[in-house]
C-alpha positions as CSV (number, residue, x, y, z in Angstrom):
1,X,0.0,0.0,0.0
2,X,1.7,3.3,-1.1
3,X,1.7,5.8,1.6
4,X,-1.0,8.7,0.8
5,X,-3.1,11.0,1.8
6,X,-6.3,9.2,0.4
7,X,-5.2,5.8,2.4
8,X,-4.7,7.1,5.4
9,X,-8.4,8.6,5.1
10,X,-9.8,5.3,4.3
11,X,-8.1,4.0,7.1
12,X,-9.4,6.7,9.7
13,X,-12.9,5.9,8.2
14,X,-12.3,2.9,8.8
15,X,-11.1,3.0,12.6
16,X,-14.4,5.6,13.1
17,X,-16.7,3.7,11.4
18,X,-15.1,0.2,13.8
19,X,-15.3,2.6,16.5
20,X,-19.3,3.3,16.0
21,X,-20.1,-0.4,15.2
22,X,-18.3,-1.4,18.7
23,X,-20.7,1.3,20.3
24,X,-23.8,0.0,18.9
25,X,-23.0,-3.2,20.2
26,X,-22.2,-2.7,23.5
27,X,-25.4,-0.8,23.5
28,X,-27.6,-3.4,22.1
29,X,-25.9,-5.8,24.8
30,X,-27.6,-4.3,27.6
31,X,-24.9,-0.9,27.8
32,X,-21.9,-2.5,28.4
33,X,-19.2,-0.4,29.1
34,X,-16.9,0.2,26.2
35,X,-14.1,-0.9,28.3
36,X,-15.6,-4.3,29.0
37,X,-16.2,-5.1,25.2
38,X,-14.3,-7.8,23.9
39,X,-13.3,-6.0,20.9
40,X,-11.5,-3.4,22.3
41,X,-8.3,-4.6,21.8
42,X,-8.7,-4.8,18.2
43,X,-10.0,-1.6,18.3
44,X,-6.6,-0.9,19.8
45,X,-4.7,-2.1,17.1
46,X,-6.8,-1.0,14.6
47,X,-5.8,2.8,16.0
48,X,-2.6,1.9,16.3
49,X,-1.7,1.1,12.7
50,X,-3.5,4.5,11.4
51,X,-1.1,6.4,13.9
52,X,2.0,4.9,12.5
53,X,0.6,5.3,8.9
54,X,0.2,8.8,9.9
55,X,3.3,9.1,11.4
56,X,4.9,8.0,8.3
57,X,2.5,10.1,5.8
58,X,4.2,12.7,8.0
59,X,7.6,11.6,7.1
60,X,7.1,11.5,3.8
61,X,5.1,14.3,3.0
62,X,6.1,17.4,3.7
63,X,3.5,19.9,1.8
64,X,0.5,17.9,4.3
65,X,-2.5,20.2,4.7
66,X,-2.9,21.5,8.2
67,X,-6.1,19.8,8.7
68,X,-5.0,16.3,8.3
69,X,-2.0,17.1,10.1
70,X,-4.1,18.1,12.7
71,X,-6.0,14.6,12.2
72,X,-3.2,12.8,12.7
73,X,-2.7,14.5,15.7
74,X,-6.0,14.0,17.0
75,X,-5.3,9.8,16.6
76,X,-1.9,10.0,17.7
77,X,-3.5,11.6,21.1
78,X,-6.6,9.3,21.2
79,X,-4.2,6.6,21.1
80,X,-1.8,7.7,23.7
81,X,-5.1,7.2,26.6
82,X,-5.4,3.7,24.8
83,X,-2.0,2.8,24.7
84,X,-1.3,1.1,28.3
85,X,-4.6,-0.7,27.7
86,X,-4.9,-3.3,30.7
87,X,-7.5,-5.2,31.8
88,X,-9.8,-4.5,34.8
89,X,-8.0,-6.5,37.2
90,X,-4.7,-5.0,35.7
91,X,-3.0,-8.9,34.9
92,X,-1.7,-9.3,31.9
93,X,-3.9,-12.0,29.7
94,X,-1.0,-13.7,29.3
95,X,-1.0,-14.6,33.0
96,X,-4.4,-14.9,33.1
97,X,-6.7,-18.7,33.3
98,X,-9.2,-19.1,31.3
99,X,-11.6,-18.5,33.6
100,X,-10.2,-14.9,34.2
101,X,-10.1,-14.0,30.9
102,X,-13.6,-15.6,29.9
103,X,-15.2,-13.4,33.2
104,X,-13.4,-10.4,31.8
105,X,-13.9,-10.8,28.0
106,X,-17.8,-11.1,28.7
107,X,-17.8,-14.8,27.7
């Protein structure tokens, strides 16, 4: 995937419209806390990889128009609350049993 301008704005659609589906969801399921949704870590990810691509749209591209610089900016601090994204009982899943992860993941 070249690195553009017109990616990277399929790929923030794509994190907001993720974002808005996750909402509905956890809605639907009784308003769940967004937190609590199983797909937040994805979600993670997801923002994740359109900060980098932004970060390197940046890199690349000097002559960026102020508003998606301002975008990028806008992701790069959305992800920076998201970034040490732990659980509720603050154990890493990788330390977690089954049952743990099942009671946290909503299973």
């Amino acid at each position: 995937m070249a690195i553009s301008v017109q990616n990277f704005i399929k790929l923030a659609n794509y994190y907001n419209q993720t974002a808005m589906m996750m909402s509905a969801i956890c809605v639907q399921k009784g308003g769940i806390a967004m937190e609590n949704y199983v797909g937040r870590f994805y979600a993670a990810d997801v923002l994740e990889y359109v900060v980098e691509y932004g970060r390197r749209l940046m890199g690349t591209n000097k002559a960026l128009s102020p508003d998606i610089v301002a975008l990028i900016n806008r992701f790069a601090a959305q992800f920076e609350h998201l970034r040490h994204l732990t659980t509720p009982t603050q154990k890493p899943i990788h330390e977690m049993t089954l049952a743990e992860f099942e009671k946290i993941m909503n299973i």
